[in-house]
MIDRENDREN-326413 format. One line per 4 residues: their letters; for each residue x, y, z of C-alpha. Coordinates in pm, whole numbers, plus 50000, padded with zeros to 5 digits. Example, Ala and Ser with C-alpha at 12.3 -4.5 7.8 and 13.67 -1.06 7.14 Angstrom:
as = 51230/49550/50780 | 51367/49894/50714
//
This chain:
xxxx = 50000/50000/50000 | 50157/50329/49909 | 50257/50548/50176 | 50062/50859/50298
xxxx = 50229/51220/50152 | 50352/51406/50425 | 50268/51711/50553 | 50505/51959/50432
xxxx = 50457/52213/50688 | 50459/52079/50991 | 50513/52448/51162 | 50152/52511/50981
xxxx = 49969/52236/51032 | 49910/51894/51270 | 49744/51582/51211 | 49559/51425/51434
xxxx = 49404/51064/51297 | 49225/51145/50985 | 49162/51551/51072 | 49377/51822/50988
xxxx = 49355/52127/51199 | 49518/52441/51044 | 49726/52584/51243 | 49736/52966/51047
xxxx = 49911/53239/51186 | 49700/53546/51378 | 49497/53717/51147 | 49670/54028/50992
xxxx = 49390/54252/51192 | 49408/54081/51505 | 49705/54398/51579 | 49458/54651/51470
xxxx = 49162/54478/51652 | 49396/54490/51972 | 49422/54835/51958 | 49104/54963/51798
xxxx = 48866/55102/51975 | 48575/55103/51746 | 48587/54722/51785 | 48690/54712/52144
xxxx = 48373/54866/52210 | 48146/54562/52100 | 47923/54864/52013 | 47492/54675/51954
xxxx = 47400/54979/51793 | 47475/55245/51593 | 47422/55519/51870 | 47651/55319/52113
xxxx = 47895/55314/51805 | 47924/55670/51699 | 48019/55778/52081 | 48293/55540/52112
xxxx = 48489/55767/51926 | 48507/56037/51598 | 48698/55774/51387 | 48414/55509/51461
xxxx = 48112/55464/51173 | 47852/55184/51136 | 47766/55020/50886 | 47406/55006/50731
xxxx = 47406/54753/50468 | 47215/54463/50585 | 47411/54241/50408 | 47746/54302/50520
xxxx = 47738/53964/50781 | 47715/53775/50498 | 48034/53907/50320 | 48280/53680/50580
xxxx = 48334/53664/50949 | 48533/53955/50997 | 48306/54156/50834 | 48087/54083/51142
xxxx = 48201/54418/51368 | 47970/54670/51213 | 48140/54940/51439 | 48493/55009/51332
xxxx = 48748/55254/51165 | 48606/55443/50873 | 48905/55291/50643 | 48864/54944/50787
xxxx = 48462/54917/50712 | 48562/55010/50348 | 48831/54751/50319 | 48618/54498/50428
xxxx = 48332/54575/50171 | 48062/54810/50319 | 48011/55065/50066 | 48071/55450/50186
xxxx = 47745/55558/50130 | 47658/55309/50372 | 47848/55387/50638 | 47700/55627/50916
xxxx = 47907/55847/50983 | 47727/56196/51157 | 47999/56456/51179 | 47968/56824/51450
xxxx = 47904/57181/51323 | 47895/57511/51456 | 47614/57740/51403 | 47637/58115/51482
xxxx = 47233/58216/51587 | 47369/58582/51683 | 47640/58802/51581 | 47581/59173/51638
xxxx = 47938/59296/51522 | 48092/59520/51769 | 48113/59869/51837 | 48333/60067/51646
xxxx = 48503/60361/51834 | 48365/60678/51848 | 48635/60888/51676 | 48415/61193/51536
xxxx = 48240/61264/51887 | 47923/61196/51792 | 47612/61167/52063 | 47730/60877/52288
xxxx = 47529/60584/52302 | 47302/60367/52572 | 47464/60099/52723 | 47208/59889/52598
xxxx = 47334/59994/52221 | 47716/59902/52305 | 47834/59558/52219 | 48189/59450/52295
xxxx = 48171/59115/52251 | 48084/58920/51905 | 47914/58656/51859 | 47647/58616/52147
xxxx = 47463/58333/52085 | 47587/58001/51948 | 47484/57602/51907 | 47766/57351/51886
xxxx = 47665/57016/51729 | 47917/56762/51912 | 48043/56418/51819 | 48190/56255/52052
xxxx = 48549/56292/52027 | 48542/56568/51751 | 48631/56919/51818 | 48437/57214/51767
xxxx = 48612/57566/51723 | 48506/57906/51677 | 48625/58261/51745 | 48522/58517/51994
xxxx = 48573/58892/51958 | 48637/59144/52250 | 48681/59535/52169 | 48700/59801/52437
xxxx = 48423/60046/52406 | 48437/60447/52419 | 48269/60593/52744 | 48103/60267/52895
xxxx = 47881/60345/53180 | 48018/60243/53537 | 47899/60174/53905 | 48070/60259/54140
xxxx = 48024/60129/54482 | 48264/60287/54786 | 48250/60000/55107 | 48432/60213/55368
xxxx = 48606/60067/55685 | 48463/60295/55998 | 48649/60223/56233 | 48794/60460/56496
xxxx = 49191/60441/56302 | 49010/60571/55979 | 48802/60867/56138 | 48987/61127/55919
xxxx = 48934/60941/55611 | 48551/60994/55628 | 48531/61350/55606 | 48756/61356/55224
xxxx = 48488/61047/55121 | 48289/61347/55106 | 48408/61485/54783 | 48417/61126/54640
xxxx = 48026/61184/54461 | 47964/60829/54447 | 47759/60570/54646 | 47878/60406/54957
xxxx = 47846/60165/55209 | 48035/60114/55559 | 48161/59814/55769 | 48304/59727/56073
xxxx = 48313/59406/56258 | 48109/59146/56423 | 48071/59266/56774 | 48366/59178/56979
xxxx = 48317/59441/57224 | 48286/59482/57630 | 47904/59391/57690 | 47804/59653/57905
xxxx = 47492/59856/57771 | 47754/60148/57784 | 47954/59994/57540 | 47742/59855/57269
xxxx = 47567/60273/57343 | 47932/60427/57267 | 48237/60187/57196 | 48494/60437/57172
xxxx = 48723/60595/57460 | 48718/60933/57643 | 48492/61197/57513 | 48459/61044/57138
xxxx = 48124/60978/57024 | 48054/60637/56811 | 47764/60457/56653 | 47752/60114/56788
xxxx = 47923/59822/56687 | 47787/59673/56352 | 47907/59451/56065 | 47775/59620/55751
xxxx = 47556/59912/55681 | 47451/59992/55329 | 47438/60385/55399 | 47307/60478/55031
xxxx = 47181/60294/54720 | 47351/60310/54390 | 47234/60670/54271 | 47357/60943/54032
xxxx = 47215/61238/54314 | 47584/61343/54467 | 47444/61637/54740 | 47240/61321/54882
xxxx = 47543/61170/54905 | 47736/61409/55066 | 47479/61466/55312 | 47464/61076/55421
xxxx = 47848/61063/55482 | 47823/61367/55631 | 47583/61197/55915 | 47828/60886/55913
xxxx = 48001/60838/56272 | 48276/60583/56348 | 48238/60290/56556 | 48487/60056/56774
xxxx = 48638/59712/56842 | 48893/59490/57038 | 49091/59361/56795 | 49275/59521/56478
xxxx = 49133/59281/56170 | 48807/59409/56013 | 48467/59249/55913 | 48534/59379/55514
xxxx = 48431/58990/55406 | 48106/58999/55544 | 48044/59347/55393 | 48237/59239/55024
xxxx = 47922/58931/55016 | 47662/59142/55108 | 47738/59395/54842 | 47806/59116/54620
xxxx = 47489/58944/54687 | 47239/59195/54743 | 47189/59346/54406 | 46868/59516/54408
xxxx = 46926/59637/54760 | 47305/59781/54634 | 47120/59890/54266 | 47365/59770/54041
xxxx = 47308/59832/53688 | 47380/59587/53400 | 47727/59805/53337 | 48068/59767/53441
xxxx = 48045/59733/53797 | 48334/59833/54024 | 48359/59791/54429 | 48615/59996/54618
xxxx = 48695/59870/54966 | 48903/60050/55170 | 49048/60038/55471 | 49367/60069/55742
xxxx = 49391/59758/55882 | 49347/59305/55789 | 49043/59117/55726 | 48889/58845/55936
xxxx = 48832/58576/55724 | 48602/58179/55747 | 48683/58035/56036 | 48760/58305/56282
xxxx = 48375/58336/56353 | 48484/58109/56643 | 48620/58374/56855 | 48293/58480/56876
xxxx = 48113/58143/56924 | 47981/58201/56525 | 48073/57826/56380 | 47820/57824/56095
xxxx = 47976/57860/55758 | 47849/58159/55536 | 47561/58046/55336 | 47657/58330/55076
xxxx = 47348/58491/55060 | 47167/58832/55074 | 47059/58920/55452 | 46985/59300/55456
xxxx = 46711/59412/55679 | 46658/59806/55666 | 47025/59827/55488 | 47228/59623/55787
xxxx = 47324/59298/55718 | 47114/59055/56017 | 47275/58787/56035 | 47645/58867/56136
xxxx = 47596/58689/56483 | 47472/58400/56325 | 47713/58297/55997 | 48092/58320/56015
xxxx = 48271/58521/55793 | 48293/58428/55407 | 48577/58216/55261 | 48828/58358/55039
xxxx = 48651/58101/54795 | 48348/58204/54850 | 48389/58564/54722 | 48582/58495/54443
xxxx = 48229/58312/54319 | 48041/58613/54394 | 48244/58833/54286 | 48276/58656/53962
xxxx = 47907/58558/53928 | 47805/58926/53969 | 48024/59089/53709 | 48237/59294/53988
xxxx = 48572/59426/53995 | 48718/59528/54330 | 48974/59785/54401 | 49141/59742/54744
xxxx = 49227/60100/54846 | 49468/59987/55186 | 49767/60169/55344 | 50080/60098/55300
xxxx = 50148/59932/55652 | 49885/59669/55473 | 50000/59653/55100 | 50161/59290/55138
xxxx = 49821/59153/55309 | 49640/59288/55045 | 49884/59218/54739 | 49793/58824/54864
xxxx = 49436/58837/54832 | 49464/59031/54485 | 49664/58761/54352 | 49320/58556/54457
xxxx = 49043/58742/54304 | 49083/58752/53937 | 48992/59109/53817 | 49095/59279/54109
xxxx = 49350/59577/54157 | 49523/59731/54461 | 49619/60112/54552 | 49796/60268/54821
xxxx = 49568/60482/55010 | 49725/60803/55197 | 49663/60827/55595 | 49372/61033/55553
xxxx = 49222/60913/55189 | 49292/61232/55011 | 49426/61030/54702 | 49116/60809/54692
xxxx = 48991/60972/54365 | 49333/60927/54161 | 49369/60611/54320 | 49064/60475/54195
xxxx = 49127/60592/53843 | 49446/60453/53791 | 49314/60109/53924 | 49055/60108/53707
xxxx = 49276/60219/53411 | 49480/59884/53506 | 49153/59648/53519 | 49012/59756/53208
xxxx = 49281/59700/53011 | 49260/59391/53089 | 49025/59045/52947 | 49044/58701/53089
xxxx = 48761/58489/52960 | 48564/58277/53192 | 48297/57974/53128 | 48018/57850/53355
xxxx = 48056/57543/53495 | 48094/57275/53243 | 47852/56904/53151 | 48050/56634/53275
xxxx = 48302/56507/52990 | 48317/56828/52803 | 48644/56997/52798 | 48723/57357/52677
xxxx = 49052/57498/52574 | 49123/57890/52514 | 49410/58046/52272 | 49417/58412/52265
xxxx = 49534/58665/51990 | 49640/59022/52145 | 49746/59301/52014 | 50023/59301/51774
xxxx = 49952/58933/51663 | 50053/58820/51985 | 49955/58484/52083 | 49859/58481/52458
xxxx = 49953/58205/52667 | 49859/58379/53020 | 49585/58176/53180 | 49594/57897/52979
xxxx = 49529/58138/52642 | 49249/58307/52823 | 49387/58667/52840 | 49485/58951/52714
xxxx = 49626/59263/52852 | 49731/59609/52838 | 49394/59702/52550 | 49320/60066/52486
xxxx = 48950/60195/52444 | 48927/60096/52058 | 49125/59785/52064 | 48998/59447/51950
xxxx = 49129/59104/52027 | 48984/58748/51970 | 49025/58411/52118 | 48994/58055/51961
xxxx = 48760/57843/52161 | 48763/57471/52095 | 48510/57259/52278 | 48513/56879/52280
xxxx = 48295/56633/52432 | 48419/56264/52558 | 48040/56099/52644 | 47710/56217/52631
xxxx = 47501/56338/52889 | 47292/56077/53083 | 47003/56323/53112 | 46898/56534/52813
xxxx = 47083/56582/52424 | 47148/56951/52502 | 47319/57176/52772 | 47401/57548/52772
xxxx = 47746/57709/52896 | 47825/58081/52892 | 48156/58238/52868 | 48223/58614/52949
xxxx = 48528/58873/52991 | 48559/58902/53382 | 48394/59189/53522 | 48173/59261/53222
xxxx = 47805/59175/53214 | 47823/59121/52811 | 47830/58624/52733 | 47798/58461/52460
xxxx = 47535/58181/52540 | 47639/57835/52373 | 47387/57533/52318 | 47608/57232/52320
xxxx = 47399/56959/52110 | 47536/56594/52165 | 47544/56383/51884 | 47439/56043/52034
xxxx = 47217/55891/51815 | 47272/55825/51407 | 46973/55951/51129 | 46965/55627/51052
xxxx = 46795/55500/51396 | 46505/55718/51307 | 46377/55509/51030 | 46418/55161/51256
xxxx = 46115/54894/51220 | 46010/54814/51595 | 45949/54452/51631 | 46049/54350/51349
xxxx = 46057/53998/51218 | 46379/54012/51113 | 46500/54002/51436 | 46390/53671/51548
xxxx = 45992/53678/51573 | 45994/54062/51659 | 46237/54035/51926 | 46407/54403/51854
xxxx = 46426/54650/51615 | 46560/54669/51258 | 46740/55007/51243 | 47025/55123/51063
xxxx = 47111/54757/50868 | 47092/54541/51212 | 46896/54402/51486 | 46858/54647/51815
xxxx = 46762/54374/52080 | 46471/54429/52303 | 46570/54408/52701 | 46681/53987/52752
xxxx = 46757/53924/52394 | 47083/53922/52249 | 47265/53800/51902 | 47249/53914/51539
xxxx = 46896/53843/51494 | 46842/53830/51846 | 46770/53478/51856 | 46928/53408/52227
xxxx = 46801/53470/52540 | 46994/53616/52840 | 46887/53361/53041 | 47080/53118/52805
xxxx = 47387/53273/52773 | 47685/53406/52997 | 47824/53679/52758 | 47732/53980/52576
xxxx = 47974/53959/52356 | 47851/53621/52133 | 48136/53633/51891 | 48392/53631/52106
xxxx = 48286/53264/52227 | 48320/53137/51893 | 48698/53294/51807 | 48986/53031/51949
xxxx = 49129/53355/52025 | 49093/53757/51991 | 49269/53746/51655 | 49078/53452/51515
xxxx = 48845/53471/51215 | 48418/53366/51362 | 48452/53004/51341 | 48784/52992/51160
xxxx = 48562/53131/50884 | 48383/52799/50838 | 48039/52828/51049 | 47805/53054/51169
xxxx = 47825/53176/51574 | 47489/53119/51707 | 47410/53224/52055 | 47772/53234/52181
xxxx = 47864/52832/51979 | 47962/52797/51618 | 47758/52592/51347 | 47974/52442/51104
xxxx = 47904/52495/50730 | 47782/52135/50525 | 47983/52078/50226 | 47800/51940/49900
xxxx = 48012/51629/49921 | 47850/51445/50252 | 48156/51258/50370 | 48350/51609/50376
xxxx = 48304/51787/50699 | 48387/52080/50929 | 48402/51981/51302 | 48552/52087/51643
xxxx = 48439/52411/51872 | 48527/52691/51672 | 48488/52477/51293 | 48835/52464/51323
xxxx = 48882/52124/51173 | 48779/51929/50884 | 48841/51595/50703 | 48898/51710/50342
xxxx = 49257/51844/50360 | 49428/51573/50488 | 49685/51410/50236 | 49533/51168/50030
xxxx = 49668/50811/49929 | 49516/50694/49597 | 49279/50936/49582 | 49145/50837/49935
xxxx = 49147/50977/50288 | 49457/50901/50489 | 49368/50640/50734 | 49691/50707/50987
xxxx = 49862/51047/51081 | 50156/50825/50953 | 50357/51187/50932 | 50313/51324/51290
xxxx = 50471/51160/51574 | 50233/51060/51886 | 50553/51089/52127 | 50476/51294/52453
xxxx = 50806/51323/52575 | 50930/51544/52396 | 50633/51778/52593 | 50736/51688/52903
xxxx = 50782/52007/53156 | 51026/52013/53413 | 50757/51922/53661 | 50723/51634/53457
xxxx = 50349/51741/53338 | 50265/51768/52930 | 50328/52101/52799 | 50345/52252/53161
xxxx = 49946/52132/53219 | 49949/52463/53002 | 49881/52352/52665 | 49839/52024/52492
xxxx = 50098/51814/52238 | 50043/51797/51892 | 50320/51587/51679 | 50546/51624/51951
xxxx = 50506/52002/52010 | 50365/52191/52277 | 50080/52435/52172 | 50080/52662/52464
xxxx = 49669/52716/52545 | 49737/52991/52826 | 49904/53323/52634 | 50084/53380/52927
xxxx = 50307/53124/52859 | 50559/53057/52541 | 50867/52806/52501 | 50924/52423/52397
xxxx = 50676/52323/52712 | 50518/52609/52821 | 50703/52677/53114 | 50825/53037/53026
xxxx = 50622/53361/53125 | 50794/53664/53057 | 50487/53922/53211 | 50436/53688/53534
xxxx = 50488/53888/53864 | 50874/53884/53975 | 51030/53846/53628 | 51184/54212/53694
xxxx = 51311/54192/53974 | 51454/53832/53886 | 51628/53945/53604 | 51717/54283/53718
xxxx = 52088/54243/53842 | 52199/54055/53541 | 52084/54373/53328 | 52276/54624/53534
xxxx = 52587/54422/53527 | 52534/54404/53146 | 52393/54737/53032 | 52590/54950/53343
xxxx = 52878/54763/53455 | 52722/54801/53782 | 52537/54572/54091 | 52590/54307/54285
xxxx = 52662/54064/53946 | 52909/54305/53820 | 53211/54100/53889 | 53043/53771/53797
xxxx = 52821/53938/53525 | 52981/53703/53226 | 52932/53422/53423 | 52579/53411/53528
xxxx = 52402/53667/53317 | 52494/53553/52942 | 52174/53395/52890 | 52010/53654/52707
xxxx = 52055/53870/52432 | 52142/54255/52516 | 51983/54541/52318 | 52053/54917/52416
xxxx = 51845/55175/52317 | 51870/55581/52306 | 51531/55634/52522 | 51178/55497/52633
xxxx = 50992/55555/52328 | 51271/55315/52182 | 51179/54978/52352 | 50952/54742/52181
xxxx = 50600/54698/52283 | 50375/54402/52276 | 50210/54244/52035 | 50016/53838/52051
xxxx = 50282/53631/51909 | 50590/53800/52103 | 50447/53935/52423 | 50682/54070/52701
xxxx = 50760/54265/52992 | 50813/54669/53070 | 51045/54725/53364 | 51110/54930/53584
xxxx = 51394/54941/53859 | 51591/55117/54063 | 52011/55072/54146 | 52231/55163/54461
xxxx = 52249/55523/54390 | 51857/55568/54348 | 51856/55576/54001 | 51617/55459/53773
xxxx = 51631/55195/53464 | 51412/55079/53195 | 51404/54767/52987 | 51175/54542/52840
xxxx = 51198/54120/52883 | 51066/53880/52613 | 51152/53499/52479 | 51041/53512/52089
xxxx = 50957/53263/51901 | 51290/53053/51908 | 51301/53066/52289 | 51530/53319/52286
xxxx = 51551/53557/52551 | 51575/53945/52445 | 51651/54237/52704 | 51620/54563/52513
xxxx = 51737/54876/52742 | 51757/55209/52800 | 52114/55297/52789 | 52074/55617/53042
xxxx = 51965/55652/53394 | 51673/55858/53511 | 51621/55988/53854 | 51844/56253/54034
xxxx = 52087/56504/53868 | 52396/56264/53884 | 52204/55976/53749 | 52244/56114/53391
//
C-alpha cells in the first residue's frame, strides 16, 4: 500500500488521525483589533457606536454579515469598514458643526464725537449666541471677539472701613460723589449697655458696633450723598482685623438692595487695617459657615451673629458671578496683606491709600485704568466630559499664553482682540441631548450663550422597524442595517436569550482567540457556539468548537482519505515540563510540540512567562551588570548573566512593545544610587531571551 504524503509544513499544520487542523498564523487585523477602539467597544447599535469615538462609523448595509466573518464588527474605523466591503454611502458616519444664531458685530470707536450711546446699544463682545453640534470625540472651534468700548457706563460702589483708626478718612469720602456703604466688625466688644451705646474711649462719640451698613443705594444724586456721609460716625472694636468679608458678600449678593446696573460694575473697599476671614467666627462662638446669601434688613446685614465670615473662595464666586471688579484701596502698613488676596480674586486691583484718603479719587482711576485693560475669559461650569481649551490673539499678533490662552492685557479703548475656543465632548450626557454654557470677559456683564447639542444617536435610527421579524419573531428593532435587541435578547437576529447565555459579547465565544476569524471562517456563531458549514460532498466535513477542523485536507493516498497520521509523531516526551506534566498542564501536544493554550506562557513546554509577577526583579541584576557595569553581578556578570541577548536603546519611546505572538515585559527598577532603569523582557519565538534597554539613567541630577 503506498505510503501517505507528508505534511510539508509541519510548523503550519498537525494531524491528528484522519483531521487536519490548520494551524494559520493570527489574522493580519488581530494587531489593529487589539488596539482599535471602534471594535473594542462591542458597540449593539449604531448610537453606542458613533460615541465610542470620531473615527468610529457603522455600517448600514444589511448584508454586510454575509460578506465573511470579519466583516461581522459593524462598528469600526472608517478605512477598515471600506476595506472589508461596506460601501461609503453606507456607512454612518454623523459629523459636529457650529452654528452662529447671533452676531451683532461690535462697536466701532467713536472717533468723530458723535452723541454717545446707551449701554444697551454698546456691544463688545461678538458673537452672542451660538449652538455647537458635538460628536463625541470631535472638536468644535470658533472665534470670539472682544473690543474696548468708548465711554462705557460704570457703578461705582465705595464699602468704607469705619472704624475709629480711619476717622479722618471719612470727612475727604465726602468729595468722592459716588455711592457708599460702611463696615466694621462682628461685635467683639465689652458687653456693658455702655459699650454697645458708645464703643469708643474718652469723650469720642461712636455709633455702635455693627458689621455692615449699606448707607446709600447706587444713585447718580451726589448732594444726597454728601449729606449721608456727612451723618456717618465711626464705631469701635477689640481687635485690629476688620469684618470687610462679610460686607464684600453682602454687596456682592444683594443686588437690588446695592442697585447695580447691568454696566461695568466696580467695588472699592478700603480700609487701614486686615480682614477676618472663614473660620475666625469662632472667637465669637459664630461656627456656621456663610451660606453666601443676601441678609439686609433696613440696609444692615442681620445675620452677622449668626454665619461666620465668608471664605476667600466664597467671594471669588460672587464676585465673579456678579460681574464685579474690586479695588482694594489699603495703606501701605497693609499693601503685602492685600497684594495676597489680589493675587486671589481675578479682576481685582490694589492702591495705596494716603493716611487720611485724600488720594482716593486718583487712586481709583488709575486702578481702574489697570483692570480695564485687561480680558480674561471665563465659562460656567461645564457638563461632565466636556472639555474647553482657550488660545488668545492680542494686540500686535501676539499669541497669549497667560491663563491657559484666556487673556489679554494692556487694550486701549478701541482695541479688539479674539480668542479661539475649541470645545470637545468625551460621552454624552445621561440626562437630556442639550446643555448650555456661557463664557464672558471678567467683570463685564456682556456672554455669549452656547447650546452644546450631543450627537448620540445616528439619522439612521430614526427610520428603525420596531418589532420587526427580522430580528427573530419581533424580538428588537431593525434600524440602521441590524437588529437592536429588546431588554433579555441578544445576538444578530436576536435569537438568544439572556437567560441562556453568559456573555454579551457572542462572537467572542466562537473565536479560538481575539485574533481569530468567527469560526475559523467555516460556520456561523449562534448564541455564543459555532455551526459548522455542510459541504455538498457528505463525507467532507467541518468539526471541532470553533469549525476549526475538517476531514477534506488531509493528504490523500490513491485518491482516498489518509487512514493514519503516519507523518506526525504521537511521542509525549518530547512535551514533558520540568515538573514532569505535558506542555506545563498549560497547553496540549500535537506531533510532539507543545501548543501553549494559556498566552501567558511561550517556550518548547510552556514553562516560560515573561509578564508573570517577579520576572523584573529576577532578572534585574543581570541587566545592570550588562547594560551598566554596575550591581551586585558586576564581577560575575559574564558568568551568570549571558543567557540573554542585550539590546541598548537611546530612550523609552525606543523599547519594543507588545504584540500576541511575542508578548513581554516593561520594567522598571531602581540601582544603589537611586537611580532609575528601563528595559523590556521577552523569549520570541525561538526561545530566545531578548533584554532591550535604555542605555541612560533617570532619577536625580547625577544619574544622567
Amino acid at each position: 500500500m503506498a505510503a501517505c504524503r507528508p505534511v510539508r509544513e509541519a510548523s503550519t499544520r498537525t494531524r491528528w488521525g484522519d483531521v487536519i487542523i490548520p494551524r494559520t498564523p493570527p489574522s493580519p487585523s488581530s494587531s489593529n483589533r487589539q488596539g482599535n477602539d471602534c471594535i473594542k467597544a462591542n458597540a449593539k447599535s449604531c448610537g453606542e457606536c458613533i460615541i465610542v469615538g470620531e473615527k468610529c462609523g457603522w455600517c448600514t448595509d444589511p448584508d454586510f454579515l454575509k460578506q465573511g466573518a470579519l466583516a461581522s464588527a459593524r462598528c469600526d474605523e472608517l478605512e477598515s469598514l471600506k476595506k472589508k466591503g461596506c460601501g461609503e454611502t453606507l456607512i454612518e458616519n454623523p459629523r459636529g458643526s457650529v452654528t452662529i444664531y447671533k452676531n451683532v458685530p461690535v462697536t466701532k470707536h467713536n472717533k468723530n464725537g458723535a452723541e454717545k450711546l446707551k449701554p444697551e446699544d454698546i456691544t463688545q463682545i461678538q458673537p452672542q449666541k451660538i449652538t455647537l453640534n458635538l460628536r463625541s470625540g470631535e472638536t468644535q472651534s470658533f472665534n470670539l471677539k472682544f473690543k474696548r468700548a468708548e465711554d462705557y457706563p460704570i457703578d461705582l460702589y465705595y464699602l468704607m472701613d469705619l472704624s475709629s483708626s480711619m476717622k479722618d478718612d471719612l470727612e475727604n469720602v465726602k468729595n468722592l460723589g459716588t455711592r457708599f456703604g460702611t463696615f466694621v466688625k462682628k461685635s467683639n466688644i465689652s458687653t456693658t449697655p455702655a459699650k454697645l451705646l458708645n464703643p469708643c474711649t474718652g469723650d469720642q462719640n461712636c455709633t455702635g458696633p455693627f458689621s455692615y451698613k449699606n448707607v446709600l443705594k447706587l444713585t447718580s444724586d451726589g448732594k444726597q450723598f454728601n449729606t449721608l456721609v456727612g451723618q456717618q460716625q465711626i464705631s469701635e472694636n477689640l481687635d485690629s482685623p476688620e469684618g470687610g468679608f462679610d460686607a464684600i458678600m453682602q454687596v456682592a449678593v444683594c443686588g437690588e438692595a446695592i442697585g447695580w446696573r447691568n454696566v461695568t460694575r466696580l467695588l472699592v473697599f478700603s480700609t487701614d487695617a486686615g480682614f477676618h476671614f472663614a473660620g475666625d467666627g469662632k472667637l465669637g462662638g459664630i461656627v456656621l459657615p456663610n451660606d453666601g446669601k443676601c441678609h439686609l434688613e433696613n440696609n444692615m446685614y442681620t445675620m452677622s451673629h449668626y454665619y461666620d465670615y465668608p471664605s476667600i473662595a466664597q467671594l471669588v464666586q460672587k464676585l465673579s458671578d456678579n460681574n464685579i471688579q474690586t479695588i482694594f484701596a489699603v495703606t501701605e502698613e497693609f499693601q503685602p496683606v492685600y497684594k495676597k488676596l489680589q493675587n486671589l480674586i481675578p479682576k481685582s486691583a490694589i492702591g495705596t491709600l494716603s493716611a487720611n484718603s485724600s488720594n482716593v479719587i486718583n487712586l481709583i482711576i488709575d486702578a481702574y485704568s489697570s483692570l480695564s485693560s485687561e480680558v480674561i475669559l471665563k465659562n460656567s461650569k461645564l457638563p461632565k466630559g466636556v472639555t474647553i481649551t482657550y488660545q488668545s490673539h492680542c494686540k500686535n499678533g501676539l499669541v497669549g499664553e497667560g491663563d491657559n490662552g484666556r487673556k489679554c492685557s494692556n487694550i486701549s479703548i478701541g482695541d479688539e482682540v479674539s480668542f479661539k475656543i475649541s470645545v470637545q465632548a468625551h460621552k454624552c450626557p445621561k440626562q437630556g441631548q442639550s446643555k448650555t454654557i456661557k463664557i464672558k470677559p471678567l467683570g463685564f456683564t456682556e456672554e455669549v450663550k452656547i447650546v452644546l447639542n450631543f450627537i448620540c444617536e445616528c439619522s439612521c435610527q430614526a427610520d428603525g422597524e420596531k418589532d420587526s421579524p427580522i430580528c427573530h419573531n419581533g424580538n428588537g428593532t431593525f434600524e440602521c442595517g441590524a437588529c437592536r435587541c429588546n431588554d433579555g435578547r441578544i445576538g444578530r437576529q436576536c435569537e438568544c436569550s439572556t437567560d441562556d447565555v453568559f456573555s454579551d459579547d457572542l462572537d467572542a465565544n466562537c473565536r479560538r482567540d481575539n485574533g481569530a476569524e468567527i469560526c475559523s471562517n467555516n460556520g456561523d456563531c449562534v448564541c455564543g457556539a459555532c455551526e459548522c458549514k455542510k459541504r455538498e460532498n457528505p463525507e467532507e466535513r467541518y468539526s471541532g468548537k470553533y469549525c476549526e477542523c475538517d476531514n477534506f485536507n488531509c493528504d490523500r493516498s490513491n485518491n482516498k482519505l489518509c487512514g493514519s497520521a503516519c507523518d506526525c509523531s504521537m511521542d509525549t516526551t518530547t512535551c514533558l515540563a520540568s515538573n514532569k506534566q505535558i506542555c506545563n498542564g498549560r497547553g496540549t501536544c500535537e506531533c510532539g510540540s507543545c501548543r501553549c493554550t494559556n498566552p501567558k506562557f511561550q517556550g518548547p513546554t510552556c514553562e516560560i512567562c515573561p509578564t508573570c509577577p517577579g520576572v523584573c526583579t529576577e532578572h534585574k541584576e543581570c541587566v545592570q551588570c550588562r547594560a551598566f557595569g554596575t550591581g551586585e553581578k558586576k564581577d560575575t556578570c559574564e558568568r551568570d548573566c549571558s543567557y540573554f541577548n542585550l539590546i541598548k536603546v537611546k530612550d523609552r519611546d525606543k523599547l519594543p512593545q507588545p504584540v500576541q505572538a511575542f508578548p513581554l515585559l516593561h520594567c522598571k527598577e531602581r540601582d544603589a544610587n537611586d537611580c532609575w532603569f528601563y528595559y523590556t523582557y521577552a523569549v520570541n519565538n525561538n526561545a530566545e531571551k531578548e533584554v532591550h534597554v535604555v542605555e541612560t539613567l533617570d532619577g536625580r541630577w547625577m544619574c544622567g
